[in-house]
PLY file of the C-alpha trace (Angstrom):
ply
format ascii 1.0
element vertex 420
property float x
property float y
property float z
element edge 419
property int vertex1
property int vertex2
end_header
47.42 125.07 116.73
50.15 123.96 114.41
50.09 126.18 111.46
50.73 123.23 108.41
50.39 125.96 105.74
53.68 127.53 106.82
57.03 125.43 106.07
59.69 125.44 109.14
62.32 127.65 108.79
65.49 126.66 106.96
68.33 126.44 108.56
72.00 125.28 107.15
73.75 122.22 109.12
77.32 123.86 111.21
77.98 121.01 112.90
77.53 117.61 113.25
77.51 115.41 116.42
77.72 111.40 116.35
79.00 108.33 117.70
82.56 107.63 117.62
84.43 104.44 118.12
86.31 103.86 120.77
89.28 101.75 120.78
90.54 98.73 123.34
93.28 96.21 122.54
93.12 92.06 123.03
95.68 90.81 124.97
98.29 90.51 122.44
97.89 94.33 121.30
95.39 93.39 118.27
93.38 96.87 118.11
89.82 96.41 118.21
87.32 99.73 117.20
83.81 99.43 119.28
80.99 101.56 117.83
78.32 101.47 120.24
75.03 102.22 118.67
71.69 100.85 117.72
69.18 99.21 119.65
68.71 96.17 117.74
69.90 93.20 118.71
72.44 93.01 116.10
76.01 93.32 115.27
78.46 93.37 112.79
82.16 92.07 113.23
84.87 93.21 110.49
88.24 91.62 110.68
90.38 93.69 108.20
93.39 92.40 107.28
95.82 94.29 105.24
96.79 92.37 102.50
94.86 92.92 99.72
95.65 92.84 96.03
99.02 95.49 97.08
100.45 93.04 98.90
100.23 90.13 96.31
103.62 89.31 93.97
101.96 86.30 92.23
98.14 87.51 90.62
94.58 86.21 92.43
97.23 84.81 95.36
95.63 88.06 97.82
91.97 87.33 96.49
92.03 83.48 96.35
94.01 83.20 99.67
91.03 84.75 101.40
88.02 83.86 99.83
89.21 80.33 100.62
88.97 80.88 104.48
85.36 79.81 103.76
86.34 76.80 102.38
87.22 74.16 105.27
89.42 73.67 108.32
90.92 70.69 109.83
87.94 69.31 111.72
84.98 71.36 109.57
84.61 71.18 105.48
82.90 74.18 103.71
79.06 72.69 104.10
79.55 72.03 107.68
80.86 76.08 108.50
78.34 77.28 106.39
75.35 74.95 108.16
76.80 76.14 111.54
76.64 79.88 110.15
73.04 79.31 109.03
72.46 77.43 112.27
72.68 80.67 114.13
71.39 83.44 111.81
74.87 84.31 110.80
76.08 85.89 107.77
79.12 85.84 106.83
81.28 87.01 103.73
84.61 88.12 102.85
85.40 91.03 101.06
88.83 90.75 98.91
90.15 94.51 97.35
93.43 96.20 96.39
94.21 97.56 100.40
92.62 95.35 102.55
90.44 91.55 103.19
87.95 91.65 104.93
85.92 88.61 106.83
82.84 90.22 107.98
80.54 88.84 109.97
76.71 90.00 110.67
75.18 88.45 113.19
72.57 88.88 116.66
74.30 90.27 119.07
73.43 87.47 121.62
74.31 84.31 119.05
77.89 85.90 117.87
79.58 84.90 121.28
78.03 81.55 120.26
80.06 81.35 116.63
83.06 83.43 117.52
85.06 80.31 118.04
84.25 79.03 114.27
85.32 82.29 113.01
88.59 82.01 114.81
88.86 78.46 113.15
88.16 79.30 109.85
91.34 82.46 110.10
94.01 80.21 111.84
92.88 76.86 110.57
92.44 76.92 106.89
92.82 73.43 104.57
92.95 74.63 101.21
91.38 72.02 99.64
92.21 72.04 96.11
88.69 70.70 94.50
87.17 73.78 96.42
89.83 75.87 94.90
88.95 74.72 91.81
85.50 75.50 92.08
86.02 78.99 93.14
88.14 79.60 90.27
85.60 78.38 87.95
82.85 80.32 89.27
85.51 83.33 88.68
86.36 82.38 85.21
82.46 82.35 84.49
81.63 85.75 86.20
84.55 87.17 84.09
83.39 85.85 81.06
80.49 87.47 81.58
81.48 90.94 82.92
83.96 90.58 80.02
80.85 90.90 77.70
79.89 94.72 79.56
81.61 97.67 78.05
81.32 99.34 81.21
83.07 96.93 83.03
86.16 96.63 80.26
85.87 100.44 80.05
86.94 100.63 83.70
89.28 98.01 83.43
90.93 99.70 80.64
91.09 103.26 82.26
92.45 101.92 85.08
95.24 100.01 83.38
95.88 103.87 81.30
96.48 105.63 84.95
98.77 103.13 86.50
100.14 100.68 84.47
99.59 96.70 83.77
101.64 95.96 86.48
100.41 98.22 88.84
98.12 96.37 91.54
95.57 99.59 91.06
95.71 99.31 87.05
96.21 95.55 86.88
92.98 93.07 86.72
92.60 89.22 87.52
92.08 87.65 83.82
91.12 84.16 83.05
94.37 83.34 82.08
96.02 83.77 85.54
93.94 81.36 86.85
95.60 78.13 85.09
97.20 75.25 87.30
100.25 78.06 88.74
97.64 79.55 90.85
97.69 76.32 93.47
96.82 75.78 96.95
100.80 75.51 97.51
100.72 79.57 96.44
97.70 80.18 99.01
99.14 78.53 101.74
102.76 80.75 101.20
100.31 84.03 100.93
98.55 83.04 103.68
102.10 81.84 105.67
103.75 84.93 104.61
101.00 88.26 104.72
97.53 86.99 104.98
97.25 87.94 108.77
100.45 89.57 109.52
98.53 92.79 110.20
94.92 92.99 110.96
92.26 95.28 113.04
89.00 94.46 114.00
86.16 96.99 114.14
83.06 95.85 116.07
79.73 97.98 115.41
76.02 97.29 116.27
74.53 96.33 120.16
77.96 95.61 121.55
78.45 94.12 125.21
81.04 93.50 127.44
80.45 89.91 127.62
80.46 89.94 123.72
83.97 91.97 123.57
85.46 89.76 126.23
84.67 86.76 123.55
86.82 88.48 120.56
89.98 87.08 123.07
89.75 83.95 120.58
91.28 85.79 118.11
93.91 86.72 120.09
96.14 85.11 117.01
95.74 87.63 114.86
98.94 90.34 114.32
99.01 94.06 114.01
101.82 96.16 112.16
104.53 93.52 111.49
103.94 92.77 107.41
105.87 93.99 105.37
104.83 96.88 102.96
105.65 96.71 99.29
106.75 99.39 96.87
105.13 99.24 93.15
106.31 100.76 89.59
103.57 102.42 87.70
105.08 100.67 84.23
103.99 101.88 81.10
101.72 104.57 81.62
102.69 106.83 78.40
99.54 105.92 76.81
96.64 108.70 76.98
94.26 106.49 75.83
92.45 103.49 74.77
89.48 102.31 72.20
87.90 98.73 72.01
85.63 98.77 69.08
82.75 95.98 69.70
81.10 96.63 66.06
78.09 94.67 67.65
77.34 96.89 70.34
74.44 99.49 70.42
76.24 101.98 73.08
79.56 103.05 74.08
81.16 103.44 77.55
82.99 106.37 78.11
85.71 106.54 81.49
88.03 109.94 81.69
90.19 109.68 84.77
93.64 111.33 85.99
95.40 110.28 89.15
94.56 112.86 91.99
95.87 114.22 95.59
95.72 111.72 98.66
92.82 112.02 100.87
95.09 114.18 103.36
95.80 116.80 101.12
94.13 120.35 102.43
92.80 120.66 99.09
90.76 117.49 99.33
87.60 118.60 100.33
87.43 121.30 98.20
87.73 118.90 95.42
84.72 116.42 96.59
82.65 119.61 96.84
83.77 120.30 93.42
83.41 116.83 92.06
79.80 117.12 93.56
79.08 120.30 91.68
80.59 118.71 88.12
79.22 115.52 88.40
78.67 113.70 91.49
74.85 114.17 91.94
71.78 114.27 90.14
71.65 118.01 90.02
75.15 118.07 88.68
76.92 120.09 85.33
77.24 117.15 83.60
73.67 115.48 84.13
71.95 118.69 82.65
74.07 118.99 79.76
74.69 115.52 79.15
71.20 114.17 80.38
69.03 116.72 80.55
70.34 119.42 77.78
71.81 116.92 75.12
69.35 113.72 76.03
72.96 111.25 75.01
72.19 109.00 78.26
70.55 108.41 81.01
73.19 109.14 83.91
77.13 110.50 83.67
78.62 110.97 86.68
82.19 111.44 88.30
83.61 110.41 91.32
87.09 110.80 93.18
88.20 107.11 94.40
90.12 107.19 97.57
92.81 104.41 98.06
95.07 103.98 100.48
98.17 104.73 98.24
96.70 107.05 95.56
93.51 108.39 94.56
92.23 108.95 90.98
89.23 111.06 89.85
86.84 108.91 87.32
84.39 110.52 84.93
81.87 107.64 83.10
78.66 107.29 81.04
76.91 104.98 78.15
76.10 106.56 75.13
75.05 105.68 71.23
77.91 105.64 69.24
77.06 108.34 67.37
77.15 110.59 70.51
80.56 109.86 71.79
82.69 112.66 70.54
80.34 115.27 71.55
79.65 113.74 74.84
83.67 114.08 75.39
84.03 117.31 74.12
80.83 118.76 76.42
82.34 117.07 79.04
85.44 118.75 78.72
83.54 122.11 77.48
82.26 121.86 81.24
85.31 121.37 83.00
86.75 124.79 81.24
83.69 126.57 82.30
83.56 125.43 85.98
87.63 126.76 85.65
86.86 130.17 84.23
82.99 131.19 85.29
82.43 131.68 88.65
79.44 129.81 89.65
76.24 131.21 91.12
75.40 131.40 94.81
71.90 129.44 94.13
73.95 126.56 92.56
76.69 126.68 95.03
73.51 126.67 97.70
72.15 123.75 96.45
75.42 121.74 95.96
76.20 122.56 99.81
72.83 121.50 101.06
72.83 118.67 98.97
75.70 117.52 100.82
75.04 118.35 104.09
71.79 116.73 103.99
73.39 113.34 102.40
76.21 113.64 104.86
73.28 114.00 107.58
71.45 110.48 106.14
74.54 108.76 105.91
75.21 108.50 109.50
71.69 106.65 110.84
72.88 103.19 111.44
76.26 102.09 113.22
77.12 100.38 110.51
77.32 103.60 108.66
79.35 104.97 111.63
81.58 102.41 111.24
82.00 103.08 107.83
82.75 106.33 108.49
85.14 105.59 111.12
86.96 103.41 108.69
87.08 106.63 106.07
89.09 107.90 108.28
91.18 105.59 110.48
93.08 103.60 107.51
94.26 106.34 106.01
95.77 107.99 109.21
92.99 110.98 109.93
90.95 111.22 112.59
87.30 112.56 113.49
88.50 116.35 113.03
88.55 115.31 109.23
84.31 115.55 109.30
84.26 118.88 111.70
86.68 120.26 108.84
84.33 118.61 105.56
81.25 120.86 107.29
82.93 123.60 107.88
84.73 123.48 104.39
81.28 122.64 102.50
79.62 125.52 104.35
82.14 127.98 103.66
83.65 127.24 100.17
83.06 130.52 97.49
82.93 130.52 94.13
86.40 131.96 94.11
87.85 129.23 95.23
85.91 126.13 93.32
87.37 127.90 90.03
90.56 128.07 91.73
90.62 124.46 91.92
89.03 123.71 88.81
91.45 125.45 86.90
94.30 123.56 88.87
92.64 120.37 88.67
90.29 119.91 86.32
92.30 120.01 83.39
91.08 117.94 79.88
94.42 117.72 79.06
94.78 115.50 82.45
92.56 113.07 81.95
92.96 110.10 79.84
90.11 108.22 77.87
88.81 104.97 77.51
86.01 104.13 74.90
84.72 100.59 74.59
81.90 99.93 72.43
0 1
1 2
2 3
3 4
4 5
5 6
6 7
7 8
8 9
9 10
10 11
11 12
12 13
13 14
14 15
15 16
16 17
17 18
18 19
19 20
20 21
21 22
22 23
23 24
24 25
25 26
26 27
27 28
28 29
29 30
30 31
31 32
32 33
33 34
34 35
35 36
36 37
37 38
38 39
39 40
40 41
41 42
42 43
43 44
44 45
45 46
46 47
47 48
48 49
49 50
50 51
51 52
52 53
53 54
54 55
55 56
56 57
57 58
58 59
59 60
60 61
61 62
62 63
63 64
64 65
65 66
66 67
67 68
68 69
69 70
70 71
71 72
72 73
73 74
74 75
75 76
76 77
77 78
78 79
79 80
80 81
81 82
82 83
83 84
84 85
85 86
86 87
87 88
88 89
89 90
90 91
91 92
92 93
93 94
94 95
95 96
96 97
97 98
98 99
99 100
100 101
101 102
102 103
103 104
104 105
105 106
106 107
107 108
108 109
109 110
110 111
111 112
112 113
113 114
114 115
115 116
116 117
117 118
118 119
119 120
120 121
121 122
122 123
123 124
124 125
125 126
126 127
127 128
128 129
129 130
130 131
131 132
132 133
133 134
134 135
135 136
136 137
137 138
138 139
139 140
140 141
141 142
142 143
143 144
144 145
145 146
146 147
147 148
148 149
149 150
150 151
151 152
152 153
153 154
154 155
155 156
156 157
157 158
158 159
159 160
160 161
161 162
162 163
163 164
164 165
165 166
166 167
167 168
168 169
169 170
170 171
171 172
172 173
173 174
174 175
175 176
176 177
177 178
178 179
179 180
180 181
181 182
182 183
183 184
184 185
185 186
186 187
187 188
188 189
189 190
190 191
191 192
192 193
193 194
194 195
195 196
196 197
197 198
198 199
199 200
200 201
201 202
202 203
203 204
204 205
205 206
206 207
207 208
208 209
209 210
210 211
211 212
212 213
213 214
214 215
215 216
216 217
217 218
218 219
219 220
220 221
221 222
222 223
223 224
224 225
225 226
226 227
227 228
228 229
229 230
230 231
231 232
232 233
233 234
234 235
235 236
236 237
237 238
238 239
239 240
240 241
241 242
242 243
243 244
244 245
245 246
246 247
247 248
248 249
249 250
250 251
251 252
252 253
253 254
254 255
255 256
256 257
257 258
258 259
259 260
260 261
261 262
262 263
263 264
264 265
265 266
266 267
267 268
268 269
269 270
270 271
271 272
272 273
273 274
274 275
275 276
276 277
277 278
278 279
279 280
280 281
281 282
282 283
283 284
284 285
285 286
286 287
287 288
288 289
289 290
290 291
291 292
292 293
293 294
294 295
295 296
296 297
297 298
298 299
299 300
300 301
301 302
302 303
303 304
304 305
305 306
306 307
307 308
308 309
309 310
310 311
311 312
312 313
313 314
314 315
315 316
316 317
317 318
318 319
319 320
320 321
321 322
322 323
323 324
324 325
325 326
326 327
327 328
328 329
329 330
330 331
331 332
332 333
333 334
334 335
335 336
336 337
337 338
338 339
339 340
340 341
341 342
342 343
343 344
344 345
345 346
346 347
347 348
348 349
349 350
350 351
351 352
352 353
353 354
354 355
355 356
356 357
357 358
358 359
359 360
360 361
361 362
362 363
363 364
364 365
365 366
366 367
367 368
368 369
369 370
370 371
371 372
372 373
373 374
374 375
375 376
376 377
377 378
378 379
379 380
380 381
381 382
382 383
383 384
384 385
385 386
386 387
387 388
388 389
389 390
390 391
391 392
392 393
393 394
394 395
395 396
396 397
397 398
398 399
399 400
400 401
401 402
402 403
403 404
404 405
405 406
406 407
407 408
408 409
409 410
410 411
411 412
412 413
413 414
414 415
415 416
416 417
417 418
418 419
């Protein structure tokens, strides 16, 4: 009889099995990433095209270009794609960031064969229409005079625009005034002539057949590998920091940040780990001195952001007014300590199972695999990267994490940005 009084035994995670993509071409070399998993009848189809925000040398061109793929062909305007989308149970978005577009499609695995063909129209047939252009760049004008009014949001504008520059396409941001009449459907058209589908992948995930991969053929348009890549200038980027004083507001948003190694360094995943310890999770430094210690807010964390060019490491929180200076200075009080104490094995026990166990979670749909698969493939790794993050997590020592605190988790490093 099962004994309910006595827990299972513990054991820590070594390794770590899952489904991997495989890879096929269509017939003009387009690659195209299968993850086969799931036994829903569902799918989702990602057509990631590399010519985001980096790629852009007039501002909004990369962001308006695609978002307007949505927006009619030749034979279809915007209300009839997005009936025929609705039609049959089809989402469908586009995701526009610094690296990459992405048109992404979510859909029953049995009806996408059905709209593939519409999808295919909407990336080699595109209109422009200017009134729809219009519209989209009033809806953006709105949502920015709105996010405009959020310290957060300015304070991570403004940190941003500290670590790389105005001109930078990582530090710069779309304002309201770059949206005027310069920013036409003339400019879209050139972006979308010129980059907009010069180099694209598509990555597949979900209840995936063969009769549903031979129908990606229609997109047999698309081009991989021949755009051009563009080199940037970082500007001005003397300044080590930046205050916006908003006399009205009741709280103040803090961002520290410092640009960071690539993803492919070797001393990568020692820094997640060590991000995780300072303050990437509830049980964090900073959320029981901050939080729990100090009572100044209700979450700080940090968080290394992993672009395809260059990474950065982001510390943020809201506080009272009152609180910000001492908030800056603990945070900083903590960074010396995690470079000079050595940590205890219970903490460094609980940061690796912590992350083990979310690493675990985070692979349950094949959506998520395919999100992992893209962690990887984009910025040149493969799946040896996650054998090496468990073995790395499970044997890190304390020795090392203040070895790489005191190397890169410097205050001096990190630039500030207070808005409030």
């Amino acid at each position: 009889m099962l004994d309910r009084t006595t827990p299972p035994a513990a054991k820590r995670i070594s390794s770590i099995n899952f489904a991997k993509a495989e890879s096929i071409s269509l017939s003009n070399g387009t690659p195209v990433h299968i993850i086969h998993a799931g036994q829903h009848d569902i799918v989702r189809l990602e057509i990631i095209m590399k010519s985001g925000r980096w790629f852009e040398t007039d501002k909004g061109s990369a962001y308006f270009t695609s978002q307007m793929l949505l927006e009619g062909t030749s034979g279809k305007s915007s209300k009839e794609l997005a009936d025929i989308f609705e039609f049959h149970g089809a989402h469908v978005s586009i995701n526009s960031g610094i690296d990459y577009n992405t048109f992404v499609v979510y859909s029953l695995s049995s009806k996408l064969g059905e709209i593939i063909d519409v999808v295919g129209q909407c990336l080699s047939d595109p209109v422009f229409p200017d009134h729809e252009l219009n519209i989209l760049k009033d809806i953006q004008k709105q949502q920015l005079r709105i996010n405009n009014e959020k310290n957060n949001f300015v304070a991570g504008k403004e940190i941003r625009k500290l670590l790389y520059g105005n001109a930078h396409p990582y530090g710069r941001s779309l304002e309201i005034e770059d949206m005027g009449d310069g920013l036409s459907t003339d400019l879209l058209r050139r972006y979308y002539r010129e980059r907009l589908l010069k180099d694209v992948e598509i990555i597949i995930s979900g209840k995936v057949t063969d009769e549903l991969l031979k129908s990606l053929e229609v997109l047999n348009f698309l081009t991989v590998g021949n755009g051009k890549i563009l080199e940037h200038s970082f500007g001005d980027i003397s300044r080590s920091e930046a205050t916006i004083e908003k006399p009205d507001s009741l709280q103040s948003s803090i961002r520290l940040g410092r640009r960071i190694i690539h993803k492919t360094h070797s001393d990568y995943i020692g820094l997640v780990i060590l991000n995780e310890l300072f303050g990437g999770f509830f049980g964090s430094r900073l959320m029981k001195n901050i939080r729990e210690e100090k009572g100044y807010t209700y979450g700080v964390h940090s968080s290394i952001i992993s672009n395809i060019y260059d990474n950065f490491w982001v510390i943020g929180t809201d506080v009272k007014k009152e609180f910000v200076k001492d908030t800056i200075e603990q945070i900083y009080l903590e960074m010396d300590r995690l470079g000079s104490d050595l940590i205890s094995q219970e903490e460094l026990e609980l940061v690796q199972n912590y992350m083990l166990g979310h690493f675990v979670s985070s692979l349950e749909t094949s959506f998520a695999l395919a999100d992992k698969f893209k962690n990887i493939h984009f910025f040149g790794q493969d799946y040896s990267f996650y054998d090496q993050y468990v073995d790395t997590i499970n044997s890190i020592t304390p020795k090392h994490l203040i070895e790489l605190a005191s190397t890169y988790l410097k205050p001096a490093a990190f630039k500030k940005a207070v808005v409030g």
